[in-house]
N, C-alpha and C positions, 0 to 999 in steps of 0.2 A: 501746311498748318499743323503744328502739333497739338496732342492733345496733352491738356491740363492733367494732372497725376491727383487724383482723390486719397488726399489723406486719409488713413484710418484711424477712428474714434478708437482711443484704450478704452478698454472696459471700464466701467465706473465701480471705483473703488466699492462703492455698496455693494454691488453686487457679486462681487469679490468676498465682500463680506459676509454677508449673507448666504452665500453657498459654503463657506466657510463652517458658519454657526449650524447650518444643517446638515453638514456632516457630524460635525460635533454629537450636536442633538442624537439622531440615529445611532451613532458611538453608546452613548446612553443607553438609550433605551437597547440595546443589545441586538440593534438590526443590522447596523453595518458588518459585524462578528460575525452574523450569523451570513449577511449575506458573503462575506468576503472569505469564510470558511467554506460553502457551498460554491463558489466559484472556482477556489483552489483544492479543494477537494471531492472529486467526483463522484456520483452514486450510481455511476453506468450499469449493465449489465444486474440490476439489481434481481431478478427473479431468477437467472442463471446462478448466479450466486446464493439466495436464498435455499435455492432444491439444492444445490451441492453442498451446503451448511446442515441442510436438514437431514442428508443423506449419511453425513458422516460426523455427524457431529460436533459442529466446530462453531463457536461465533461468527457472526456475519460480518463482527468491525473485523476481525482478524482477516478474513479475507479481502476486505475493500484495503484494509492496511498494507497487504500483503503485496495485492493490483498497484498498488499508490506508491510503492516504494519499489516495485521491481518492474513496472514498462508505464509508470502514468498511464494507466487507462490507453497504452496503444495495444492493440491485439496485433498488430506486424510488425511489433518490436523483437530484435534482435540482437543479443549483447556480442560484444568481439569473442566472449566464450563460448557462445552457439545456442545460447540460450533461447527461449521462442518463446511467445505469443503475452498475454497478458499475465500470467504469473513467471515466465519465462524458467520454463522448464527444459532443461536438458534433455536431447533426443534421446540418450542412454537410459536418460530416469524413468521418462515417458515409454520408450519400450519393457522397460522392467516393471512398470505399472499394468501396463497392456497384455503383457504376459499375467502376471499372478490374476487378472481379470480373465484370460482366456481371450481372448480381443484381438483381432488384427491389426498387427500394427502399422500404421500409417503417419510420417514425418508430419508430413503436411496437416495434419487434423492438429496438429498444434498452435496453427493460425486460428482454429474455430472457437471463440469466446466460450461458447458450453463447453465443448471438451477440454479447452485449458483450463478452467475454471473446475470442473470438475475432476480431472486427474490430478492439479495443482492439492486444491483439498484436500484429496483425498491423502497426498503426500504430504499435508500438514497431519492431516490424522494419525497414518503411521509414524511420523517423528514424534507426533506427542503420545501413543503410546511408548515408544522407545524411551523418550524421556521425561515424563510428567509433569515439563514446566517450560512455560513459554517462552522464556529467554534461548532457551537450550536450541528449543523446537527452531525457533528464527536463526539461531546463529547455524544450525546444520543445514537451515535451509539455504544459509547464505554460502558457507564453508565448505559445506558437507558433513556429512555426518560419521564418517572415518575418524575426520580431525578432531570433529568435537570430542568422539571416545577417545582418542586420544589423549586430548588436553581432561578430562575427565582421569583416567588413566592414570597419567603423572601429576597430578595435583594441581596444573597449572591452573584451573577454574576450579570456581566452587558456587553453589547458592548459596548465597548468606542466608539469614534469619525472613527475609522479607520476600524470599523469591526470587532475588535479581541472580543472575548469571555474573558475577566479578571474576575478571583476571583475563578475559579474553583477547590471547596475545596478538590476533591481528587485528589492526586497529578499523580496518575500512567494516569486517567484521563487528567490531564493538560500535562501532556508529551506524551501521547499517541495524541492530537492535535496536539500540534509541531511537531512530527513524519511525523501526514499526510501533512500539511502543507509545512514540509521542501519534502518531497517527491512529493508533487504536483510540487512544484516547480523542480526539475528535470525532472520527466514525461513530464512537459509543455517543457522543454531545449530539451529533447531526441524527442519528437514528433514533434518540429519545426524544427528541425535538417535533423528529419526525412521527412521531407516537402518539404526540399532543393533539 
């Protein structure tokens, strides 16, 4: 005896519709934005982050910028360059960090959310003293900061009138700025939000 196949009921177009119009609706009123920015962009590690902001001075979006554009909020990320942990700092940097602190250096402590986070920073802090403007600061962190003096050096860059960093000959470089930049700017929308 075989059995009979139960056709499946299509959704009824209303209701089709109607989930439709409520998304819409949300659209609106600026919930789905705000939920679909908080989905896609993480507020992890947020009080690691805030003592390391506080510590050295730096914005709190620039570091969630920072996290969000160089390991998405994975802390066992690791780039084919050797990069590590959530701001994906170089074992080199990070021991040159650990030294000018007096600190023992340890590879491994670069998996640990607090200490990448906080050495990461603190290496956003030195490159914005070295260079006074944030495009500079991302693109050394991205390139290094050899290059950047370099391209400083021979004219190839320059800050215009408004602050941007233009002329920055590698491009993954010059996208990798836009990156943090357009992510700054949500961090700053979600953390004021957050304020409310």
């Amino acid at each position: 005896m075989s059995k009979a196949k139960r056709k499946l009921r299509p959704i009824p177009k209303l209701i089709i519709t109607v989930f439709v119009l409520f998304i819409v609706f949300l659209f609106f009123l600026g919930i789905w934005d705000t939920f679909f920015r908080a989905s896609h962009y993480p507020m992890a590690y947020k009080e690691e982050i805030t003592a390391a902001c506080e510590e050295f001075g730096i914005d709190v979006e620039t570091v969630f910028a920072t996290i969000y554009c160089e390991s998405s909020f994975n802390k066992e990320a690791v780039s084919n360059m050797n990069a590590r942990g959530l701001m994906q700092l170089l074992p080199d940097t990070f021991e040159w960090l650990c030294t000018r602190e007096g600190v023992e250096y340890d590879e491994e402590m670069l998996f640990d959310p607090a200490t990448n986070i906080r050495y990461g920073t603190m290496f956003l802090s030195i490159l914005y003293d070295r260079y006074e403007n944030w495009d500079a600061v991302h693109a050394a962190y991205h390139a290094g900061h050899g290059r950047v003096d370099g391209w400083f050096e021979s004219g190839e860059v320059i800050i215009d009138a408004d602050g941007n960093l233009t002329g920055i000959p590698i491009d993954a470089t010059s996208v990798y700025v836009e990156r943090i930049n357009s992510a700054k700017k949500v961090y700053t929308e979600l953390l004021a939000k957050e304020k409310k």
